[in-house]
N, C-alpha and C positions, 0 to 999 in steps of 0.2 A: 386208229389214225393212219397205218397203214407203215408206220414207223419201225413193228417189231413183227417177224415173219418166221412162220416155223418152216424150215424149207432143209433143200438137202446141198450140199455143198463138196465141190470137190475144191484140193488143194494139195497139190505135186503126186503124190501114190497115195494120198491118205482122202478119203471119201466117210462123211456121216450125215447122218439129219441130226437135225437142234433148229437153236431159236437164234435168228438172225437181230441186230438192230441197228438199226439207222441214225445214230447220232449228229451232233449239227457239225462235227470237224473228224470222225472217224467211223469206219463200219468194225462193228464186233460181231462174233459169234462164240455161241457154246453149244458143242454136242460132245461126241467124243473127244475132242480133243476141241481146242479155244484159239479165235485168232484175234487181235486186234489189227488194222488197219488204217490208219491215219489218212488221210484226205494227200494230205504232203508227200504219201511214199505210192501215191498208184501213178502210173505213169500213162497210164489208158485206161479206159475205163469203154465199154461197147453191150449193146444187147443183140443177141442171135438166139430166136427162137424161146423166147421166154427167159434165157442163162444169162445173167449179168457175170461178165467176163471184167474181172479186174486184175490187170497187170501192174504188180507192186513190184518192191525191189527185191523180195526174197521169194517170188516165183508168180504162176496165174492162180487166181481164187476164182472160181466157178459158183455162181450160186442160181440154183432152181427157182425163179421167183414168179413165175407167171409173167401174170398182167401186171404186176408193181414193177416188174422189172425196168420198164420204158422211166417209171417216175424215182425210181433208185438211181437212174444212170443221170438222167436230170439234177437231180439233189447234189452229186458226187461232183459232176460237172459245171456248175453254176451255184453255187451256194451262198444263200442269203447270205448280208452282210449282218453284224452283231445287230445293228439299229434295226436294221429291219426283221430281224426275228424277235424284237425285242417291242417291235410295235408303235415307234414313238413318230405321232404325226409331227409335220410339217406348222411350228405353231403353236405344238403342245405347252401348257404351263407342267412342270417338271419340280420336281421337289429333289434333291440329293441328300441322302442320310448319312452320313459316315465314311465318306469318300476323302481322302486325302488325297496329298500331293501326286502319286503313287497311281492314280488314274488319270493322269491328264490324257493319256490317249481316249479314254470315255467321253472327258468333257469336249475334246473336242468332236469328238463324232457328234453330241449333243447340241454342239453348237452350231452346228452344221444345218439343224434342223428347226433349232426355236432358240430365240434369245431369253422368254421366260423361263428361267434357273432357276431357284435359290438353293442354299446348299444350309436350309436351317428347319425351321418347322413347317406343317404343312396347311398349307396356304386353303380357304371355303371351296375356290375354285381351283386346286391343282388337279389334272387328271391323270400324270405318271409321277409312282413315287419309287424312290431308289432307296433300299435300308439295306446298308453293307452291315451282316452281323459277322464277328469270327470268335465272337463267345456268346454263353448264353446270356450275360449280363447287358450286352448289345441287343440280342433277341428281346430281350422283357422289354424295347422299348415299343414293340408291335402292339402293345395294350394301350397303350396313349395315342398311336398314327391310327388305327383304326378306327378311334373314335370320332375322328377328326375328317374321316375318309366321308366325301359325299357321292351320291348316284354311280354312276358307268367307272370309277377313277379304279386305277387299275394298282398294283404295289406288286413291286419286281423284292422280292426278298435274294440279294447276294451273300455267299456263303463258301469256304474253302472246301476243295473236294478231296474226298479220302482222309479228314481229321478226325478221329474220335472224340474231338473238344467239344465240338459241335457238328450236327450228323442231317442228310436228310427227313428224318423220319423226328426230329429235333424239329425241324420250321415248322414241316407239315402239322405236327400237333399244336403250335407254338400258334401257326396261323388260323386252324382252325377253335382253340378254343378261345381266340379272340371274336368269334362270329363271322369267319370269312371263307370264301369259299377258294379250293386251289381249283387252276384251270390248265394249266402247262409249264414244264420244266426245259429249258435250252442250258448250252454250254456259252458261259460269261467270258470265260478265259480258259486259259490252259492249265490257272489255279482254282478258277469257283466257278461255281454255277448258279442259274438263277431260276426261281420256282416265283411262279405268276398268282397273285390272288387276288377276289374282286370281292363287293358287299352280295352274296345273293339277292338272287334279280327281286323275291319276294318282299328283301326287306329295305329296299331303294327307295 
């Protein structure tokens, strides 16, 4: 996807190759040594010659990226809003799973775009559905919503990031041995994230 780059990187005297990535609110890397980079701490950001040149607050990151270099600087520089990485038309009928008080900045970005809500089961014709799990006893309810999922409707699974309560590798099994397929994982917040999964296209 053009998201994670094996490239070489310099940063103040310290120069290695490793694996770059692109996440939706910071750039990390790991080689010899490991940077994370928050979107909030570069203060410029520019490409010269292939080099995505990022000026943060604790010096310049240099990284070799070619031809991706033009759409890293892009990304860094304009970065989709949550809704829109998150896919929800104009209109959409929307299901909410487990969402409390606690998100009203969600619903309102939600509401922004479709007044068809509900925030209880999931509807013949919903096409986005929201299941907030932060246990597994939350996750088992993915075997009843999938059943219930018809054609293209698409199910955002949100989840805490860095819990050993519940883990990524937790949904992904959790959604696949319900019959579903993952397609993409974005940054929810600054606490969760959300991993995308649809009905494969074969069995619609």
């Amino acid at each position: 996807m053009g998201n994670e780059l094996k490239c070489r990187i310099r940063f103040g005297k310290r120069e290695s190759e490793g694996k770059a990535l692109l996440e939706t609110n910071e750039v990390l890397f790991r080689g010899d040594f490991r940077l994370k980079i928050p979107f909030a701490t570069i203060q410029s950001a520019e490409v010269l010659n292939g080099h995505l040149h990022l000026d943060t607050v604790e010096g310049v990151a240099i990284f070799e990226l070619g031809a991706a270099a033009e759409k890293w600087c892009e990304k860094i520089l304009h970065p989709k809003s949550r809704i829109e990485k998150l896919g929800i038309k104009t209109g959409a009928k929307v299901a909410l799973i487990g969402f409390g008080k606690l998100h009203e900045d969600f619903f309102g970005e939600i509401a922004e775009r479709t007044k068809a809500v509900t925030k209880s089961d999931v509807q013949q014709d919903t096409e986005w559905i929201f299941l907030k799990a932060e246990t597994h006893k939350e996750l088992a309810q993915l075997s009843k919503i999938s059943k219930a999922m018809r054609g293209a409707a698409a199910l955002w699974i949100v989840y805490p990031k860095g819990r050993p309560t519940i883990t990524e590798s937790d949904v992904l099994s959790a959604g696949r041995k319900a019959g579903l397929k993952d397609l993409k994982v974005v940054g929810f917040s600054a606490t969760h994230t959300a991993l995308k999964f649809v009905i494969p296209i074969s069995q619609r």
